[in-house]
C-alpha positions in Angstrom: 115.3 118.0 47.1 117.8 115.1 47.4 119.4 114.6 50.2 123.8 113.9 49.7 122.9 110.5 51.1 120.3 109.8 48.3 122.1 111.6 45.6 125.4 109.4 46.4 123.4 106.1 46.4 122.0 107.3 42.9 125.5 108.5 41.7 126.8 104.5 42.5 123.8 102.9 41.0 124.1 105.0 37.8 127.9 104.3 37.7 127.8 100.5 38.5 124.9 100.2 35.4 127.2 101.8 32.9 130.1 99.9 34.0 127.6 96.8 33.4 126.3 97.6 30.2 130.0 98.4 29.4 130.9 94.7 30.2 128.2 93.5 28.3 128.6 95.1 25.2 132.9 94.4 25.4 132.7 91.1 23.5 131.6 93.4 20.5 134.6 95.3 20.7 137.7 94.1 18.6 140.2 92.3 20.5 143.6 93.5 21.4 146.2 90.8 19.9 145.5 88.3 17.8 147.4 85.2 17.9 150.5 84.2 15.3 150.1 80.9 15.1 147.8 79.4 12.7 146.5 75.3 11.9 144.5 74.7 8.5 141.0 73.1 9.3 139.7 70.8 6.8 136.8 72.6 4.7 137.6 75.6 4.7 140.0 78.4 6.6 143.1 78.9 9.4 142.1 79.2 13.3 144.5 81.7 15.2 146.0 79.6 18.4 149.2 80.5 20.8 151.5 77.3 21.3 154.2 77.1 23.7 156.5 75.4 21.7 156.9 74.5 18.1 154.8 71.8 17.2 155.2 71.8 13.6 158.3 69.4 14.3 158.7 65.9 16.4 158.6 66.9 20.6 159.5 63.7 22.1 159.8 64.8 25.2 155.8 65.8 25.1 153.7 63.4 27.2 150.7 65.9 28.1 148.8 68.5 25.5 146.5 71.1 27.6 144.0 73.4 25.3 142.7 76.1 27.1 139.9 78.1 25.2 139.0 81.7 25.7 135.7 83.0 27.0 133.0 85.3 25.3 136.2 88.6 25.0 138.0 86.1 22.9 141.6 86.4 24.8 142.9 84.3 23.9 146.4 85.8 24.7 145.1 86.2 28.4 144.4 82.6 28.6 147.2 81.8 27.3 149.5 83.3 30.1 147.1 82.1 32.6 147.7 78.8 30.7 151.6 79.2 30.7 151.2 80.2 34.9 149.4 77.3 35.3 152.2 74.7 33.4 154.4 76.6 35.9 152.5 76.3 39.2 152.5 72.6 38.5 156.2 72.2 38.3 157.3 68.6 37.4 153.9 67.4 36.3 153.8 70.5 34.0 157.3 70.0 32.4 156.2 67.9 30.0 153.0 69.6 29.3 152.1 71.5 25.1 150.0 74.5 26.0 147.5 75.6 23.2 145.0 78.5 23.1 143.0 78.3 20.1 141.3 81.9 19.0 137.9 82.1 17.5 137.4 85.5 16.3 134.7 87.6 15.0 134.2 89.2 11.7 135.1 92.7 13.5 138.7 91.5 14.6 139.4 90.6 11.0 138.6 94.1 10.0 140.2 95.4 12.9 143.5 93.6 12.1 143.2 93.7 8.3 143.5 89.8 8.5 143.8 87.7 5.5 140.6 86.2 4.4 141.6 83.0 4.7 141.2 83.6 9.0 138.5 81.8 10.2 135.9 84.5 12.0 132.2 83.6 13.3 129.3 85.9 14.8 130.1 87.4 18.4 129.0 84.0 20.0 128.0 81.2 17.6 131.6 79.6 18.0 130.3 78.4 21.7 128.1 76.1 20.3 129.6 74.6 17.1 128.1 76.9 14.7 129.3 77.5 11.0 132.0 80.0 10.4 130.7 83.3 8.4 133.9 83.2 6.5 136.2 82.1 4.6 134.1 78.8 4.3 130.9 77.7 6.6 133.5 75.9 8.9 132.0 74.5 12.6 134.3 75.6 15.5 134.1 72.2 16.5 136.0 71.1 13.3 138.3 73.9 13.8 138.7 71.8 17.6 138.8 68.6 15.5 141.6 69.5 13.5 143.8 70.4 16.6 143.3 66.9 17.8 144.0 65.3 15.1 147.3 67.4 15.0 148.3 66.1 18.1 147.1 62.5 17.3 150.4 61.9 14.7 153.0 60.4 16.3 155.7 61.7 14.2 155.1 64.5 15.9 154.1 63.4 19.4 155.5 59.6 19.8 155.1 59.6 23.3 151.6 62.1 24.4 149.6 60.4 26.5 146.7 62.9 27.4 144.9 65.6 25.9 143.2 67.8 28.2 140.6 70.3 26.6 139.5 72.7 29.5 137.7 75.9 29.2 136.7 78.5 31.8 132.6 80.9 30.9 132.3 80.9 27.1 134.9 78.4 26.8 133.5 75.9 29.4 130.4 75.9 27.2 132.4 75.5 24.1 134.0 72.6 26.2 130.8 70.9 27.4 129.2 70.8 24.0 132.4 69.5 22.8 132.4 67.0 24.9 129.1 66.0 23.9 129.4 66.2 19.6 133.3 66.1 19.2 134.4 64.2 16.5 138.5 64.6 17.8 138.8 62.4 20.4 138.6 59.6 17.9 141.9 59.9 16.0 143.7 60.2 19.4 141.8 57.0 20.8 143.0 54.8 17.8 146.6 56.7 19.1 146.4 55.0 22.3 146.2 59.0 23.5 143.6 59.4 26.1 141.2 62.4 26.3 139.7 64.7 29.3 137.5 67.7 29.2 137.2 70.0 31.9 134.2 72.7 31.9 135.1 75.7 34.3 131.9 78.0 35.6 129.9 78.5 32.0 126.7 80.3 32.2 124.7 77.2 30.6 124.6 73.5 29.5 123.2 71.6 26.6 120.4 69.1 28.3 119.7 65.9 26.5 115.6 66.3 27.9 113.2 68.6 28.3 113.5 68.4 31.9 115.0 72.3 33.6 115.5 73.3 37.2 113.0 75.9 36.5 109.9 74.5 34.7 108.1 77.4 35.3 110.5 79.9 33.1 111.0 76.7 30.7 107.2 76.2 30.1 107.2 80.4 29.0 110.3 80.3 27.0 110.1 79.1 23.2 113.7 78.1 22.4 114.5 77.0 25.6 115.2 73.2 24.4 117.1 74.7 21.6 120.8 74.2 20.9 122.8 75.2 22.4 120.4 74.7 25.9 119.2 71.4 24.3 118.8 69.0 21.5 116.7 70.6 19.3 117.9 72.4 16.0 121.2 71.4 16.0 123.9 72.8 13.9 125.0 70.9 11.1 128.2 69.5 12.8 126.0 67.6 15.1 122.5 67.1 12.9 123.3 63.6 12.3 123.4 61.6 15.5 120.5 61.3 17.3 120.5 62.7 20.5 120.5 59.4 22.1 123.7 58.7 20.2 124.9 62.1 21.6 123.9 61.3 25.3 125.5 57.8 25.0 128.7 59.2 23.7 129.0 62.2 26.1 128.4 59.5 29.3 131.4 57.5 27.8 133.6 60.4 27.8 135.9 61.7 30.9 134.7 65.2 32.3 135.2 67.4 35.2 133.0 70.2 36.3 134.8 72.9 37.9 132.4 75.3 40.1 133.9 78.4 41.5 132.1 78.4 45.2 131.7 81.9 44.7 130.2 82.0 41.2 126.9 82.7 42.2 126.1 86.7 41.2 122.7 86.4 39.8 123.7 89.8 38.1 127.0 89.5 36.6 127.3 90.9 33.7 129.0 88.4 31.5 126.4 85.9 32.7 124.0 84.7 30.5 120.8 85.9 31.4 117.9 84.6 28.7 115.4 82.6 29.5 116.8 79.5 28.2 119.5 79.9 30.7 117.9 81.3 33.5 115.4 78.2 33.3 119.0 75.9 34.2 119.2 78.2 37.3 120.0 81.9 38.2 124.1 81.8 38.6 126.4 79.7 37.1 127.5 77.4 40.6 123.4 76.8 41.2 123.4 75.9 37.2 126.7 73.7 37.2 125.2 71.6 39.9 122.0 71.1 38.6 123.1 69.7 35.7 125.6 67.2 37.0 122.7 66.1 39.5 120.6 65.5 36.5 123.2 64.0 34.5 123.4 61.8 37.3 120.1 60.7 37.6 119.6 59.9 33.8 119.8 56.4 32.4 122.9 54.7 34.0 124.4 57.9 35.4 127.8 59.5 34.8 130.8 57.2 36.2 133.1 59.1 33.8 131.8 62.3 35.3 133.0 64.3 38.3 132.3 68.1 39.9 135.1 69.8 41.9 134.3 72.9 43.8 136.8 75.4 43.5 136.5 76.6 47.3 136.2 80.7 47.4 136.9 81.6 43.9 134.7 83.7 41.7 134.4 83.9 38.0 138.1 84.4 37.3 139.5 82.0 34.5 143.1 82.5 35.9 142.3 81.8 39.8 140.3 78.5 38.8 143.0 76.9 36.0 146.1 77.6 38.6 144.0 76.4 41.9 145.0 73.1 43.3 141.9 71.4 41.8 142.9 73.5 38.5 145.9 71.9 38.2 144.6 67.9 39.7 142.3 68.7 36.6 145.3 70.2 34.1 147.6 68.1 35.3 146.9 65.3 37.2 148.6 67.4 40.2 148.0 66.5 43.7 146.6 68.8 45.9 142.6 69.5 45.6 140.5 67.5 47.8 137.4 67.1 46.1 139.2 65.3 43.6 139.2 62.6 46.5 136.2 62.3 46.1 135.1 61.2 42.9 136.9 58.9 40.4 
């Protein structure tokens, strides 16, 4: 017979592994709100995004645009008030600042929501890497991205922006780090004079440009594992074209910060991404996050365009990392995180 002692400790480990598997499977569920606004993307469909002002007319007084992209729940709503908190934590650098949260949703929000057919919606995850929309037209979240940019690249509408920030916290960090690598956006805003900056906050993996993992050993027993959206092979159709040489020398070119939570390292946390192709990059996400940027670093002319701030004592909590001080030195050019000292 148990004793109480026993019988509690089993009573917490059941409880804690249905509240796990619950977390798991709560990207399958249908979101709560979906956003009003919408933006056309060329080839097909309209992506959901929040705005915090009215950008279908000329804001002259915008000098800043901040995107802030949703993890794997698809919140967008929630990242957009952690977006808004942000603007306001950062007082007069955020005064000036457009805050966008675009919202890629899945086949069961549209049904959900009874949304018009023309809403974009993809598979539970495939928007993360740049994958084709199921519907209405086989659209890449990355042109959805795209078409956002080169919004905010007219200056009708924006004469004086100077800096587009695309920041993303889990799923969105990796939508943001693949971006960053196979964006097509950040052109229409160069030829602007605008300038461009991606920030990847605490995702659960990284697209390598080798073969080379922190953990050969799982690597060499994993087929996939070099795969996009882990590596560069079978690529999506967005990105089939370059080579991935062309991809690595574009990605080096481009301005990124990696923000690490210092307390992001549950090996077990359920929203973390636990395959082999990912546990190969490392078994939490701060362990991961460094790894890469040290291998980054040691590739072919390194990363000068590249830095990593740690986010000192915070966990995997989109709204604690985008309003900490090195949240907003990344957001906004805000002073007040001291690994930003550090690196250019």
């Amino acid at each position: 017979m148990l004793k109480l002692g026993s019988l509690l400790a089993l009573f917490i480990a059941l409880i804690t592994a249905a509240i796990a598997q619950d977390e798991r499977a709560s990207n399958e569920k249908p979101v709560k709100v979906v956003a009003d606004g919408r933006i056309a993307v060329p080839g097909g469909g309209q992506l959901p995004l929040y705005v915090s002002a009215d950008w279908s007319k000329p804001l002259p007084a915008i000098e800043r645009a901040v995107l802030v992209l949703h993890g794997r729940l698809r919140d967008a709503d929630v990242y957009f008030r952690s977006a808004l908190k942000a603007k306001a934590a950062a007082g007069t650098a955020g005064e000036t600042a457009l805050m966008i949260a675009p919202q890629f949703l899945a086949e069961t929000d549209a049904k959900a929501f009874g949304l018009s057919p023309s809403v974009l919606r993809w598979t539970f995850t495939s928007w993360q890497g740049g994958e084709n929309a199921l519907g209405p037209a086989p659209t890449s979240s990355f042109a959805a991205l795209d078409a956002i940019l080169a919004h905010l690249a007219d200056r009708r509408l924006f004469p004086h922006l100077k800096q587009v920030v695309v920041a993303g916290h889990s799923g969105g960090g990796q939508v943001v780090q693949r971006y960053g690598i196979a964006g097509k956006g950040e052109q229409a805003l160069g030829a602007a004079g605008i300038g461009v900056r991606y920030v990847v906050a605490n995702p659960s993996s990284y697209a390598y440009f080798s073969s080379e993992r922190p953990d050969p050993t799982i690597a060499a027993s994993c087929q996939g594992f070099d795969d996009w959206k882990y590596g560069m092979q079978a690529r999506p159709s967005y990105l089939a074209t370059p080579s991935a040489e062309a991809l690595e020398k574009t990605y080096v070119t481009r301005r990124v910060i990696y923000l690490l939570g210092t307390r992001d390292i549950d090996p077990n946390h359920p929203a973390l991404d636990k395959s082999c192709m990912a546990e190969a990059q490392g078994p939490y996400r701060l362990v991961r996050g460094q790894a890469y940027v040290e291998t980054m670093r040691q590739r072919d002319g390194g990363t000068p365009h590249h830095s990593l701030w740690l986010v000192e004592g915070v966990g995997h909590s989109g709204d604690k990392m985008l309003t900490s001080p090195c949240g907003l030195a990344a957001l906004f050019d805000k002073e007040g995180c001291a690994g930003a000292k550090a690196e250019p």
